[in-house]
BAGUFI-866829 format. One record per residue: x, y, z of N, C-alpha, C in turn; residue in one letter. Coordinates in nm, 3 decimals. Example, Ala and Ser with C-alpha at 12.3 -4.5 7.8 and 13.67 -1.06 7.14 Angstrom:
<recs>
(rec (1.319; -0.569; 0.780); (1.230; -0.450; 0.780); (1.320; -0.330; 0.780); 'a') (rec (1.285; -0.225; 0.708); (1.367; -0.106; 0.714); (1.290; 0.003; 0.787); 's') 
</recs>
This chain:
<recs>
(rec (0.084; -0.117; 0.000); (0.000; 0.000; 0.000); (0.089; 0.123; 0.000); 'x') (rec (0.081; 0.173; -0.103); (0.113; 0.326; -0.133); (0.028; 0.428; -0.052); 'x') (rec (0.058; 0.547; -0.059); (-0.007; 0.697; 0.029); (0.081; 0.835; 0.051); 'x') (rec (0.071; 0.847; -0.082); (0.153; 0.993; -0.042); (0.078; 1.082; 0.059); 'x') (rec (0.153; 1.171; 0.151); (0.130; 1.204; 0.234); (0.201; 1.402; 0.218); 'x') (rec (0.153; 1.478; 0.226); (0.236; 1.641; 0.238); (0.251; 1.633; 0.346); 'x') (rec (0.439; 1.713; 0.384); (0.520; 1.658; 0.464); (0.424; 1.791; 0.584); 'x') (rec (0.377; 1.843; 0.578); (0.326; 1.948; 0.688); (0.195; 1.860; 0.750); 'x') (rec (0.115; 1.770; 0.664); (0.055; 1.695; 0.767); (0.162; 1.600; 0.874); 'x') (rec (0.298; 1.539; 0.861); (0.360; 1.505; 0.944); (0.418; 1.508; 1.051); 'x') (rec (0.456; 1.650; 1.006); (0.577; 1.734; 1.098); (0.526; 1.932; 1.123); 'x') (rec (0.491; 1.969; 1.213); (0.428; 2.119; 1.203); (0.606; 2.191; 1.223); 'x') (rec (0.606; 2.296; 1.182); (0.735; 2.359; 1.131); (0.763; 2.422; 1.275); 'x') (rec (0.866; 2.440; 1.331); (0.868; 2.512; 1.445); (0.827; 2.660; 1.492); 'x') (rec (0.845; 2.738; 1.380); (0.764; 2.881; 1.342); (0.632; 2.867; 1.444); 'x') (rec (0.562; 2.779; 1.481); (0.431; 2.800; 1.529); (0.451; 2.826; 1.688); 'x') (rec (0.642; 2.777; 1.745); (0.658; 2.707; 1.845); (0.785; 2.788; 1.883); 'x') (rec (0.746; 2.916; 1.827); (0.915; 3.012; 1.826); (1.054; 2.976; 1.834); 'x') (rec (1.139; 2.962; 1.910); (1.234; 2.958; 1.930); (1.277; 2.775; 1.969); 'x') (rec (1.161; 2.698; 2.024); (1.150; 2.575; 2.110); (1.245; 2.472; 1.990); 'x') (rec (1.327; 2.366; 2.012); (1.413; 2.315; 1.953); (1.332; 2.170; 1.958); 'x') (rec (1.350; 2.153; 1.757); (1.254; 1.969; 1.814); (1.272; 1.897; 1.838); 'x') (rec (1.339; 1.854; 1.925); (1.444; 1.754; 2.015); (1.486; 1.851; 2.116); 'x') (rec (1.439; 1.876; 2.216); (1.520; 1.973; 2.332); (1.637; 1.841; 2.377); 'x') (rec (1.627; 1.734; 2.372); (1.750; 1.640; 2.430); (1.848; 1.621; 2.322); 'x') (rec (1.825; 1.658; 2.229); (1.947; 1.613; 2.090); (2.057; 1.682; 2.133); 'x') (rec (2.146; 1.686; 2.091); (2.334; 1.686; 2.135); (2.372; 1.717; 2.003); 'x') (rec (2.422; 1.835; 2.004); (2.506; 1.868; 1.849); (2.670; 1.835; 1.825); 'x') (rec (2.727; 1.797; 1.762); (2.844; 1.732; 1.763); (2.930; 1.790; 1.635); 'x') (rec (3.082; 1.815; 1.615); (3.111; 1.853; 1.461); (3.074; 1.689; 1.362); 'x') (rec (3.043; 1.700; 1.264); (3.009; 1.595; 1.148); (2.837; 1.507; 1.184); 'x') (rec (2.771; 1.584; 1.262); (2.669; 1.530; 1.243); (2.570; 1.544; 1.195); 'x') (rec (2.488; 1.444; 1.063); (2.387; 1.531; 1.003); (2.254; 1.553; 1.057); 'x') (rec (2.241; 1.657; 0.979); (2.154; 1.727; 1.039); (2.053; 1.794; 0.929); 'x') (rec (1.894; 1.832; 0.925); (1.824; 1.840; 0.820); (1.744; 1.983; 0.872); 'x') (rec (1.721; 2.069; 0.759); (1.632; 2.204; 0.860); (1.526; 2.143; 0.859); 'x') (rec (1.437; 2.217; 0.969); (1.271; 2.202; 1.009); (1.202; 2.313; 0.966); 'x') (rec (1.230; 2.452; 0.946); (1.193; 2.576; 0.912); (1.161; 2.604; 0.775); 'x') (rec (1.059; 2.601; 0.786); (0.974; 2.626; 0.607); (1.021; 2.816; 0.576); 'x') (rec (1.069; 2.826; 0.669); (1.110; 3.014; 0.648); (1.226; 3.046; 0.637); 'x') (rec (1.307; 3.144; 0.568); (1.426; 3.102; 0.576); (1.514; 3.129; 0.432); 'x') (rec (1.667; 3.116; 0.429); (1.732; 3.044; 0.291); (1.701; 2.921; 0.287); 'x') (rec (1.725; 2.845; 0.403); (1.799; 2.726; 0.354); (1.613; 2.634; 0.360); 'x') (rec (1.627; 2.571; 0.215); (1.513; 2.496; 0.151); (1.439; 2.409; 0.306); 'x') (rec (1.310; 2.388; 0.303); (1.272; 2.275; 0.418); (1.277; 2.165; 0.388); 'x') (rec (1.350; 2.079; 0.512); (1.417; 1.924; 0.457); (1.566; 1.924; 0.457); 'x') (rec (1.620; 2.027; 0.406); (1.736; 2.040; 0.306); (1.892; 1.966; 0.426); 'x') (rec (1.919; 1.859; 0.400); (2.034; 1.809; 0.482); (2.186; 1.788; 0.474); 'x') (rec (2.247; 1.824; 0.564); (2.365; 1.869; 0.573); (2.413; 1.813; 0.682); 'x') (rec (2.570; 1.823; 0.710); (2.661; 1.816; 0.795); (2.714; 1.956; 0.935); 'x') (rec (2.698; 1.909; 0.996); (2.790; 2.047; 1.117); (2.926; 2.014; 1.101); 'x') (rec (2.972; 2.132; 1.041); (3.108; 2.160; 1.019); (3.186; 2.322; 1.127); 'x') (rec (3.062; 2.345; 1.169); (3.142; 2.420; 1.279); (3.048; 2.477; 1.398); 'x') (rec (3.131; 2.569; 1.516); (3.020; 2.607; 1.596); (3.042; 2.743; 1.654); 'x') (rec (2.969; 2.796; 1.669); (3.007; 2.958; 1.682); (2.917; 3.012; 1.839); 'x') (rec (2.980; 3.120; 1.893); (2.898; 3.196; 1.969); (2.843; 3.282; 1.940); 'x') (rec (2.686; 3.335; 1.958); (2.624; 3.481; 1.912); (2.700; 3.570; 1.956); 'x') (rec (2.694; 3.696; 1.873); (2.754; 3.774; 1.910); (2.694; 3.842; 2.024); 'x') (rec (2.783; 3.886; 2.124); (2.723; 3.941; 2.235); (2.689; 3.865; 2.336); 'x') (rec (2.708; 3.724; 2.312); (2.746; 3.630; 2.427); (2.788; 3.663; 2.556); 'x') (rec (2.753; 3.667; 2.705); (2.775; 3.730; 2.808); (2.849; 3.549; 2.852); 'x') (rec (2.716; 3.473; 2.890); (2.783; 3.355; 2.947); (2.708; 3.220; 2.827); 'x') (rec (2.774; 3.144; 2.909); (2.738; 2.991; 2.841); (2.569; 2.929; 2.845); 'x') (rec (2.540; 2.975; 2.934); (2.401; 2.926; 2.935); (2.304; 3.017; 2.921); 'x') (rec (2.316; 3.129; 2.871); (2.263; 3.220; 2.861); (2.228; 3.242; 2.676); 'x') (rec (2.286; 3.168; 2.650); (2.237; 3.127; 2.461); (2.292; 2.985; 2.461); 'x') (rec (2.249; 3.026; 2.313); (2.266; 2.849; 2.205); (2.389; 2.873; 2.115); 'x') (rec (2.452; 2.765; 2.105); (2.559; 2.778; 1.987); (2.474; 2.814; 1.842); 'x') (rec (2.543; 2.886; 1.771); (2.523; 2.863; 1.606); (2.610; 2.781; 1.561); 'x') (rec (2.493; 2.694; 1.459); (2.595; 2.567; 1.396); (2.629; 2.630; 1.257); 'x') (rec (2.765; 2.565; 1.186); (2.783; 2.622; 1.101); (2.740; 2.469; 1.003); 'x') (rec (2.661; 2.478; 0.874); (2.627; 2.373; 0.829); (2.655; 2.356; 0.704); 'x') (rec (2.726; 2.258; 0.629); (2.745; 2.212; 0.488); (2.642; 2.154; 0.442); 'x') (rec (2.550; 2.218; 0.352); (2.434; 2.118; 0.279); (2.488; 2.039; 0.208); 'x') (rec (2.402; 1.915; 0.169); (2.409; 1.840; 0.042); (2.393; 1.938; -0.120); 'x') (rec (2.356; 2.027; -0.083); (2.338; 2.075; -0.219); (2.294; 2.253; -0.263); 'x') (rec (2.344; 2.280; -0.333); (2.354; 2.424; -0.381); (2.206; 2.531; -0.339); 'x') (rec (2.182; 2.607; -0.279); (2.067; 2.718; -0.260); (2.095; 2.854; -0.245); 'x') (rec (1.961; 2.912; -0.360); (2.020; 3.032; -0.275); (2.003; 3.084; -0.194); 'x') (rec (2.058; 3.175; -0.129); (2.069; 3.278; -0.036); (2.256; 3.181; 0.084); 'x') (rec (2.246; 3.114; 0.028); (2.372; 3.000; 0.081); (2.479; 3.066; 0.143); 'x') (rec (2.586; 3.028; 0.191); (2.692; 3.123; 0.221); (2.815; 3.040; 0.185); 'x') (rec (2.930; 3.106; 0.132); (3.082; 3.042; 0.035); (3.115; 3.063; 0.143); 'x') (rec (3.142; 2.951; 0.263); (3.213; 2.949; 0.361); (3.388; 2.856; 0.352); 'x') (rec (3.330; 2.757; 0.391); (3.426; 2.679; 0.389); (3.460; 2.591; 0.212); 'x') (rec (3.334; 2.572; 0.210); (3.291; 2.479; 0.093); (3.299; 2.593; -0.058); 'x') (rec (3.360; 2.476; -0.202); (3.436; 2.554; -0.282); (3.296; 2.647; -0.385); 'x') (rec (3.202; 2.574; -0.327); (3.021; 2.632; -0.366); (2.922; 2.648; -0.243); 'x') (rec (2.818; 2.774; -0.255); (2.747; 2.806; -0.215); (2.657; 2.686; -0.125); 'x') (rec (2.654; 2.656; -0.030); (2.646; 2.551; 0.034); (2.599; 2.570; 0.184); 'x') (rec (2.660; 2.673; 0.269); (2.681; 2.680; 0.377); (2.601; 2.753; 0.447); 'x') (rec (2.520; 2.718; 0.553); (2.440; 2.822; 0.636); (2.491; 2.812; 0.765); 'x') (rec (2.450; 2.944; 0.850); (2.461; 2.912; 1.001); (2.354; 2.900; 1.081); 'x') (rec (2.310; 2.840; 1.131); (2.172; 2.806; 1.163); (2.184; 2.757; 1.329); 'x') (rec (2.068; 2.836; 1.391); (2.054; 2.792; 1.540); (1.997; 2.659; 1.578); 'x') (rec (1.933; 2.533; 1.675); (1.995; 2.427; 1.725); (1.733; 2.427; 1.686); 'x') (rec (1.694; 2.542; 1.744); (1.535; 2.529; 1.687); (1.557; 2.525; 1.582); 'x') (rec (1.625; 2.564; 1.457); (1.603; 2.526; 1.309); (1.655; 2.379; 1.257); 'x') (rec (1.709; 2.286; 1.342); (1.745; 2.200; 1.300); (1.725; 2.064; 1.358); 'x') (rec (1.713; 1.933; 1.294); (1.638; 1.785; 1.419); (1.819; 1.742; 1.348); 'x') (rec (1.863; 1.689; 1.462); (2.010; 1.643; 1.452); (1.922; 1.474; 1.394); 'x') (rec (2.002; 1.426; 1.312); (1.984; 1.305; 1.211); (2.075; 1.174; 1.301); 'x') (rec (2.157; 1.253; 1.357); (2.284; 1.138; 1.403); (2.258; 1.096; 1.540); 'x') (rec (2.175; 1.185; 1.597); (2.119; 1.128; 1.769); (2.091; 1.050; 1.777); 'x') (rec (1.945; 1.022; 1.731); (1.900; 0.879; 1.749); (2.017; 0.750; 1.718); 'x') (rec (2.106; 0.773; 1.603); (2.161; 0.678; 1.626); (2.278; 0.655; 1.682); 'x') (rec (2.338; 0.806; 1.778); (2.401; 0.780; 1.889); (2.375; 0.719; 2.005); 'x') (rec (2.234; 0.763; 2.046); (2.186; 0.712; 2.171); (2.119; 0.558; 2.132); 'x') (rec (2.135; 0.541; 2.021); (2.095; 0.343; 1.982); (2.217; 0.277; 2.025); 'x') (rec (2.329; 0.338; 1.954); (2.473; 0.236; 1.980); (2.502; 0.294; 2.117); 'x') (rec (2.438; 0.358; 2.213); (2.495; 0.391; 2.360); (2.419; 0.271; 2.410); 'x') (rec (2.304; 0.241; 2.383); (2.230; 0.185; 2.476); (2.230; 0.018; 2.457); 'x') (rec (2.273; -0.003; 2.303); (2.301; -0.117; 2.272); (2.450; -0.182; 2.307); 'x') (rec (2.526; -0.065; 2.368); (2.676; -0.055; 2.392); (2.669; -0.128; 2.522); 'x') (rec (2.571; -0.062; 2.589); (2.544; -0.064; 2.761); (2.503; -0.208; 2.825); 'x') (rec (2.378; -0.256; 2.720); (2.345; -0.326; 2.729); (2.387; -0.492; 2.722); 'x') (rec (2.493; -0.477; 2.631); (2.598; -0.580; 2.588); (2.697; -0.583; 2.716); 'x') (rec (2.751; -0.489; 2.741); (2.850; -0.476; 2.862); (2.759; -0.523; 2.993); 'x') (rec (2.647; -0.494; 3.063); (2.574; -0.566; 3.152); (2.508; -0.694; 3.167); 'x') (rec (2.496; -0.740; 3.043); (2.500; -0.871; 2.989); (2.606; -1.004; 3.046); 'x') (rec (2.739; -0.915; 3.007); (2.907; -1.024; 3.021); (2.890; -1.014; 3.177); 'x') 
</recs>
């Protein structure tokens, strides 16, 4: 059985939910992918990429008092993009609510499957 489905009946965009991150437990890491959630914006909705770096807002007082900006390599060319690192238009910087980290879930699978093996022996 087939059923196409439009991806906004699936997933509601965070825009409705301001600033709130969709995964408040996800963990950002350098090389992990990562896909936007934000239908607003440059960077396309869906559109997935790598964290290739991490930055402080400007005006940063202390650590818990903001969010890192990630610096992100898409899979593929858009505009409004930024020639950062990468030798094409590619690159956004994007805060931790615009983005569902791709690589969590399957960090916290091989943690728990890690754990579980070791309590086992």
């Amino acid at each position: 059985l087939k059923m196409q489905v439009r991806p906004s009946a699936l997933f509601m965009p965070p825009e409705y939910f301001n600033n709130l991150r969709p995964d408040p437990e996800a963990e950002f890491y350098l090389w992990d992918r990562v896909a936007n959630v934000r239908s607003s914006g440059a960077v396309p909705l869906g559109s997935r990429g790598t964290v290739i770096g991490t930055h402080e807002p400007l005006g940063a007082m202390k650590e818990e008092e903001h969010e890192l900006v990630y610096e992100v390599l898409f899979d593929e060319e858009f505009h409004g993009a930024l020639k950062l690192r990468a030798t094409s238009k590619r690159c956004y910087r994007m805060m931790a609510a615009s983005l569902i980290n791709l690589s969590h879930g399957q960090r916290v699978f091989s943690n728990s499957k890690a754990s579980a093996t070791a309590s086992a022996e």
